[in-house]
LOVEX-212946 format. One line per field, with one value per atom (N, C-alpha, C, O): residue number from 0; residue in three letters; atom name; x, y, z. Coordinates in steps of 0.1 Angstrom, whole numbers. Last residue first. Layout:
num = (NUM, ...)
residuo = (ALA, ...)
atomo = (CA, ...)
u = (X, ...)
v = (Y, ...)
w = (Z, ...)
//
This chain:
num = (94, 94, 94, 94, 93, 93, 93, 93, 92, 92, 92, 92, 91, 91, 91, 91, 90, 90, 90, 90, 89, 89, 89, 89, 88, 88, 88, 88, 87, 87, 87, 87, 86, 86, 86, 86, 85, 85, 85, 85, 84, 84, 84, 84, 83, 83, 83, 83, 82, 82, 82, 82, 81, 81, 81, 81, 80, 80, 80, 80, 79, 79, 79, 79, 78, 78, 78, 78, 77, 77, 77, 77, 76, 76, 76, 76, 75, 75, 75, 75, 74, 74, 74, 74, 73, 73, 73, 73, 72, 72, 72, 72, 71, 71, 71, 71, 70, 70, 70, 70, 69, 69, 69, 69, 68, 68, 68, 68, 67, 67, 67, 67, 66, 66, 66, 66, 65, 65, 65, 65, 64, 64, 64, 64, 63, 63, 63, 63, 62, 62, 62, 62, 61, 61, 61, 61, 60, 60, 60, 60, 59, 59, 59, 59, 58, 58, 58, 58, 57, 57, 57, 57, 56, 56, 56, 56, 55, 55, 55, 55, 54, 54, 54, 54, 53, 53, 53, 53, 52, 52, 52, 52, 51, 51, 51, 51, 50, 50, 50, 50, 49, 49, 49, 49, 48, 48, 48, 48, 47, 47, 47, 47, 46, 46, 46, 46, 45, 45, 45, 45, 44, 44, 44, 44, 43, 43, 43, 43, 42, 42, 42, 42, 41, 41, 41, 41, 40, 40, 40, 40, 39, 39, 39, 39, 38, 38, 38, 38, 37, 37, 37, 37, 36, 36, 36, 36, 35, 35, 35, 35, 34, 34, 34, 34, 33, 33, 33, 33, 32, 32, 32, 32, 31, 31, 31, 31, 30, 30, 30, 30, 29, 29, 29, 29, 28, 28, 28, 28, 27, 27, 27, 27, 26, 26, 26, 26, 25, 25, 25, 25, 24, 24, 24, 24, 23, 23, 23, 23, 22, 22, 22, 22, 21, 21, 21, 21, 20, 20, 20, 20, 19, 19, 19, 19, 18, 18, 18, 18, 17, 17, 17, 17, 16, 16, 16, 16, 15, 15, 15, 15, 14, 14, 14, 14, 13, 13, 13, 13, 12, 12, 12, 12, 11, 11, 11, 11, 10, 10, 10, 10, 9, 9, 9, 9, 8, 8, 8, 8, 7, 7, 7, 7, 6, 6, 6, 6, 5, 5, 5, 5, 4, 4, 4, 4, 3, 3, 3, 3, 2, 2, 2, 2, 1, 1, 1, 1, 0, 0, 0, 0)
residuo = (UNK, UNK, UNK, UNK, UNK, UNK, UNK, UNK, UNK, UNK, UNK, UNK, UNK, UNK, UNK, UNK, UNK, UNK, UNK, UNK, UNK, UNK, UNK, UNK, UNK, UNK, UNK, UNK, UNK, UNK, UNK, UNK, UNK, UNK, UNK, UNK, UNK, UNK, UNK, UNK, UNK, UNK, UNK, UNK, UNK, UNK, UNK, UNK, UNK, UNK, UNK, UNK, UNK, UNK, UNK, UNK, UNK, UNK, UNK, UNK, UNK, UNK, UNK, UNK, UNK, UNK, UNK, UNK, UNK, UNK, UNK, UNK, UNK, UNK, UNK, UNK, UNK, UNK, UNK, UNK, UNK, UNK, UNK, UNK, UNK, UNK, UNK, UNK, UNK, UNK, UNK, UNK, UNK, UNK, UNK, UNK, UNK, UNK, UNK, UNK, UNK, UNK, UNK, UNK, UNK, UNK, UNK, UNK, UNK, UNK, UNK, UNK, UNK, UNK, UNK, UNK, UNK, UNK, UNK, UNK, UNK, UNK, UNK, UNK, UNK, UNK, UNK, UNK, UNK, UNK, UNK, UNK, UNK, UNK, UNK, UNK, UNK, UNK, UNK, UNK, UNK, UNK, UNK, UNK, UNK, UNK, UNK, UNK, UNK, UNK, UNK, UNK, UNK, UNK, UNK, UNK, UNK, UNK, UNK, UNK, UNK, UNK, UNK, UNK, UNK, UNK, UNK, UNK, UNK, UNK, UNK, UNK, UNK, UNK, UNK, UNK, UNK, UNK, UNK, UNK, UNK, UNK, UNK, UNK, UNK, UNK, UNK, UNK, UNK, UNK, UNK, UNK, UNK, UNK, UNK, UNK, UNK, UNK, UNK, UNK, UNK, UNK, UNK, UNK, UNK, UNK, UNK, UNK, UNK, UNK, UNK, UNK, UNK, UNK, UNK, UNK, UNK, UNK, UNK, UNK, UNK, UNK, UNK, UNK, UNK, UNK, UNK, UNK, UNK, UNK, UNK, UNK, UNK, UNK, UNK, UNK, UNK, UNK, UNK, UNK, UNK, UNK, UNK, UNK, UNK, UNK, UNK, UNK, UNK, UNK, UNK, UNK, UNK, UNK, UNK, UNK, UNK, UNK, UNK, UNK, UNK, UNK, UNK, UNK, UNK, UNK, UNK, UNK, UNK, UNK, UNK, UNK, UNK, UNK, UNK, UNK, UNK, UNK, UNK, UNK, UNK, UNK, UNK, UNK, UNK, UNK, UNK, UNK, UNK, UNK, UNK, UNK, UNK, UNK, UNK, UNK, UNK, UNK, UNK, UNK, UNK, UNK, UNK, UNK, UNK, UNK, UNK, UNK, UNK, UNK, UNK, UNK, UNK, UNK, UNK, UNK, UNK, UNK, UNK, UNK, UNK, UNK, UNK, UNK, UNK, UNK, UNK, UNK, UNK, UNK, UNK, UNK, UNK, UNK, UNK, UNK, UNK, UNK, UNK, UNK, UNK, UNK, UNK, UNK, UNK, UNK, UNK, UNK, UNK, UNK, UNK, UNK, UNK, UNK, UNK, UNK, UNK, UNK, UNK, UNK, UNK, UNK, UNK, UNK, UNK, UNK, UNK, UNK, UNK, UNK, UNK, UNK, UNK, UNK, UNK, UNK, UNK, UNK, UNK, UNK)
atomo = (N, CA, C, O, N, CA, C, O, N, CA, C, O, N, CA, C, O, N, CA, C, O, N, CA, C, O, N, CA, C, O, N, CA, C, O, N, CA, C, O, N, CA, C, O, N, CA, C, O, N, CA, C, O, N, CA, C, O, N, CA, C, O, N, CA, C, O, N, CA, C, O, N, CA, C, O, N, CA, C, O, N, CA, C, O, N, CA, C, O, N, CA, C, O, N, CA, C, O, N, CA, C, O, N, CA, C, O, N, CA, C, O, N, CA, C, O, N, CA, C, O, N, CA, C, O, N, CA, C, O, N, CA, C, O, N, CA, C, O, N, CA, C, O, N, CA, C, O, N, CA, C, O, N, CA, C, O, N, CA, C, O, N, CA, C, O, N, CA, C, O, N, CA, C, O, N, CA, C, O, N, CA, C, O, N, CA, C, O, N, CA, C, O, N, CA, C, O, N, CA, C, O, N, CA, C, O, N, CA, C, O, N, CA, C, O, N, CA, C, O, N, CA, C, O, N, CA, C, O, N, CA, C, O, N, CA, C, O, N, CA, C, O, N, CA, C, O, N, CA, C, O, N, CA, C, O, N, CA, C, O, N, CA, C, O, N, CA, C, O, N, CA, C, O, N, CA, C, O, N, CA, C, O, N, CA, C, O, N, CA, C, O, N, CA, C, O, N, CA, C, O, N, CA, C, O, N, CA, C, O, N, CA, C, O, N, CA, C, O, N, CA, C, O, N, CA, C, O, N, CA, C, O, N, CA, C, O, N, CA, C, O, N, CA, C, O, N, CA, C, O, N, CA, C, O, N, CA, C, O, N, CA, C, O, N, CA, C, O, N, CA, C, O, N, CA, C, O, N, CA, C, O, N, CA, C, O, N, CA, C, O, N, CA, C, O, N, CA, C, O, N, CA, C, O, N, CA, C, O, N, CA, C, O, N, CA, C, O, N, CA, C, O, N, CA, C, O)
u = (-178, -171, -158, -150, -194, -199, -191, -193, -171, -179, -184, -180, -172, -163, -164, -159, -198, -193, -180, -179, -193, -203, -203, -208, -174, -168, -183, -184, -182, -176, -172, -166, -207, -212, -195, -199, -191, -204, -207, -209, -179, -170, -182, -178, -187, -190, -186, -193, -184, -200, -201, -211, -162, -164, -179, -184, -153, -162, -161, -160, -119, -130, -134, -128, -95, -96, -113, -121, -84, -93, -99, -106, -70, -71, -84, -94, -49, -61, -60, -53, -13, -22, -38, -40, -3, 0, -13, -20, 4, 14, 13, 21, -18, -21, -10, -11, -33, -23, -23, -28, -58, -53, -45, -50, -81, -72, -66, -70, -94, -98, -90, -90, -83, -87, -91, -90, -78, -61, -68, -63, -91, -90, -76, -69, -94, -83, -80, -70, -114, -120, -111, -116, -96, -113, -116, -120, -82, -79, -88, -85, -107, -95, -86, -83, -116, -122, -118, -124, -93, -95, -104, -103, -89, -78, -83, -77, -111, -110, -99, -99, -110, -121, -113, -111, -91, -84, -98, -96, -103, -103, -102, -106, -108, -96, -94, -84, -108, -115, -105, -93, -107, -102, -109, -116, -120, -118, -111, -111, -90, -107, -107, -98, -74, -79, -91, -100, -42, -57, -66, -66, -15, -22, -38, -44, -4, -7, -16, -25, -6, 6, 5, 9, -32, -22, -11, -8, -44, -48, -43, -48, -21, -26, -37, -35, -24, -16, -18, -18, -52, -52, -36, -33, -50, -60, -55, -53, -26, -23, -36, -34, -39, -29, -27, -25, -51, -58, -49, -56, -37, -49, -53, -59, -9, -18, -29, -33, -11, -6, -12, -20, -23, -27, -23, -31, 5, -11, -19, -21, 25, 23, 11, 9, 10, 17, 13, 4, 13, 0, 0, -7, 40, 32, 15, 7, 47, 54, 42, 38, 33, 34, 36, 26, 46, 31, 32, 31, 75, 73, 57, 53, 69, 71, 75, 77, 56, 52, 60, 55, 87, 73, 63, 62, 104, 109, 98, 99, 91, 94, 95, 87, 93, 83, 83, 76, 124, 117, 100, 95, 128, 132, 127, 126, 115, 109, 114, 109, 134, 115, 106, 96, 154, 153, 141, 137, 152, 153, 151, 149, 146, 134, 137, 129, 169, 159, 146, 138, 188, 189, 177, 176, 170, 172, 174, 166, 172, 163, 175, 186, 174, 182, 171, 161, 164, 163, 173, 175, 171, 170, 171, 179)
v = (216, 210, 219, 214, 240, 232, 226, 228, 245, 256, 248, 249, 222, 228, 237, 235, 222, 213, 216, 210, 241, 244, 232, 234, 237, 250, 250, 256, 213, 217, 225, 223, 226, 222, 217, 216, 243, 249, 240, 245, 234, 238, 243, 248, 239, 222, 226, 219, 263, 262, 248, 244, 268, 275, 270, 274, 243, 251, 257, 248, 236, 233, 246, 257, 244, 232, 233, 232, 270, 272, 257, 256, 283, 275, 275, 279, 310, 308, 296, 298, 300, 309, 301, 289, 295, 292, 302, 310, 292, 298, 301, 306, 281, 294, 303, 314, 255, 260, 273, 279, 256, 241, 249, 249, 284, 280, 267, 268, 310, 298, 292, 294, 328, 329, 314, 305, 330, 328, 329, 331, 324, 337, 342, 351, 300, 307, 321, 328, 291, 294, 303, 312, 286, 297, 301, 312, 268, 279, 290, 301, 246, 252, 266, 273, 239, 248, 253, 261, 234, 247, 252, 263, 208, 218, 232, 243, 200, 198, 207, 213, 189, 197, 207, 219, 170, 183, 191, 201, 147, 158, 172, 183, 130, 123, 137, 139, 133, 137, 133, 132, 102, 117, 120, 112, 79, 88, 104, 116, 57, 59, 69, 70, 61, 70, 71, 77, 41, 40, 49, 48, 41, 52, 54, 63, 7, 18, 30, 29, -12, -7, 10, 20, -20, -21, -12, -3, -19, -11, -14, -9, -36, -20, -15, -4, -55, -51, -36, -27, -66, -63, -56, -49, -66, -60, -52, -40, -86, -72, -60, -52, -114, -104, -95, -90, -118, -127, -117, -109, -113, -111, -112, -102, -113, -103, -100, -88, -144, -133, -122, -119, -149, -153, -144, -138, -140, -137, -141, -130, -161, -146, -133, -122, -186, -185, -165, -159, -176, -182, -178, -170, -176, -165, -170, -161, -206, -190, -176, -169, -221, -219, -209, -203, -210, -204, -207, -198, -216, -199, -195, -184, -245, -237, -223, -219, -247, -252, -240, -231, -244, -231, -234, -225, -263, -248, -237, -225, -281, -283, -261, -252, -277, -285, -277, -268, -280, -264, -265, -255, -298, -289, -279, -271, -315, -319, -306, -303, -306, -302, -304, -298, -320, -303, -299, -292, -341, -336, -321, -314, -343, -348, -341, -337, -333, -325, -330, -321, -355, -346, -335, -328, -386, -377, -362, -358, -413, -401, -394, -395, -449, -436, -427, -431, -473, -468, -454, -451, -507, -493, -484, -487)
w = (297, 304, 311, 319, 282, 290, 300, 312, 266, 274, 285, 296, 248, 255, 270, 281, 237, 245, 252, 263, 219, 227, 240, 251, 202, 215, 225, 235, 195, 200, 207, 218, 181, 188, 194, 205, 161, 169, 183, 195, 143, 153, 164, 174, 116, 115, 136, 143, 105, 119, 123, 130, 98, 112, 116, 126, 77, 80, 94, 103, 73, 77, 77, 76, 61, 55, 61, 52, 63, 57, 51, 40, 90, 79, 74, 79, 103, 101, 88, 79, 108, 101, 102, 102, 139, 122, 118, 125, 168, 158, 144, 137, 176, 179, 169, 165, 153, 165, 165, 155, 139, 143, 156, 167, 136, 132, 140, 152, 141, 136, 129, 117, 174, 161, 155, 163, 201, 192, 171, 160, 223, 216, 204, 200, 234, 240, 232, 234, 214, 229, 238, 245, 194, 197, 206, 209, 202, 198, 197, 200, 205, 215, 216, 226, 180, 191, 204, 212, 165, 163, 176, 181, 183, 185, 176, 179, 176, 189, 191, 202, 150, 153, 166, 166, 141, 149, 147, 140, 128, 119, 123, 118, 145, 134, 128, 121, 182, 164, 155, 159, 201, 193, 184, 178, 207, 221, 210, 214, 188, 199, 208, 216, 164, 175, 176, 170, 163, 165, 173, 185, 156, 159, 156, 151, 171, 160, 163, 172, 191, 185, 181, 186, 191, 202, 197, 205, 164, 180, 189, 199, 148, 149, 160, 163, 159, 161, 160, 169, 154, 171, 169, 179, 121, 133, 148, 152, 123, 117, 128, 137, 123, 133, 134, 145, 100, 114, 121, 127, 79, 80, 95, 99, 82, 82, 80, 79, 86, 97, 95, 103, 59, 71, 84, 90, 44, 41, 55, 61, 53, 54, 53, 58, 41, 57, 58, 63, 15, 24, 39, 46, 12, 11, 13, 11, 21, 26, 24, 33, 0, 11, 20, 25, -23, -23, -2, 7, -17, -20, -17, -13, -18, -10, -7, 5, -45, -36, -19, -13, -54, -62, -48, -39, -46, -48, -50, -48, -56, -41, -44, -43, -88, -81, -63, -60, -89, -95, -88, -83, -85, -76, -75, -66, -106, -91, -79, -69, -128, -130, -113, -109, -124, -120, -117, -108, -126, -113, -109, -99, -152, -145, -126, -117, -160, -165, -154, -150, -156, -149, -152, -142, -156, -161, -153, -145, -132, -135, -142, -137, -138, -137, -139, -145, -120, -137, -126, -114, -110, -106, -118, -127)
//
């Protein structure tokens, strides 16, 4: 029976020990790849069906005569064009 050197055992611990950290982070990479998706449209603030860019709330405020602006309390903004809002309040009107 030979003896292992305590150095030889360490080198196999340090071995098992790396091995299984890549494992782990393999494992965890995969979840978020393959799961993350359907989590976030289940979960998360996925918006099918909205404007991402509150069109829909200045043409609202337009319509209710509050001026061009996100909420009726805040100040006129100046992040969008008033004509990108044309065919919104015009769809609005409509429905």
């Amino acid at each position: 029976m030979r003896h292992q050197r305590a150095s030889e055992i360490g080198d196999y611990a340090s071995f098992i020990a790396t091995h299984k950290i890549l494992l782990s982070a393999s494992a965890l990479n995969a979840l978020l790849v393959f799961m993350a998706p359907d989590f976030i449209k289940l979960f998360g603030e996925y918006s099918v069906g909205v404007f991402s860019d509150y069109y829909h709330y200045i043409a609202k405020n337009i319509l209710d005569g509050h001026g061009y602006r996100f909420f009726p309390e805040t100040a006129e903004t100046l992040l969008r064009s008033p004509s990108a809002n044309i065919k919104d309040i015009g769809l609005s009107l409509m429905l």
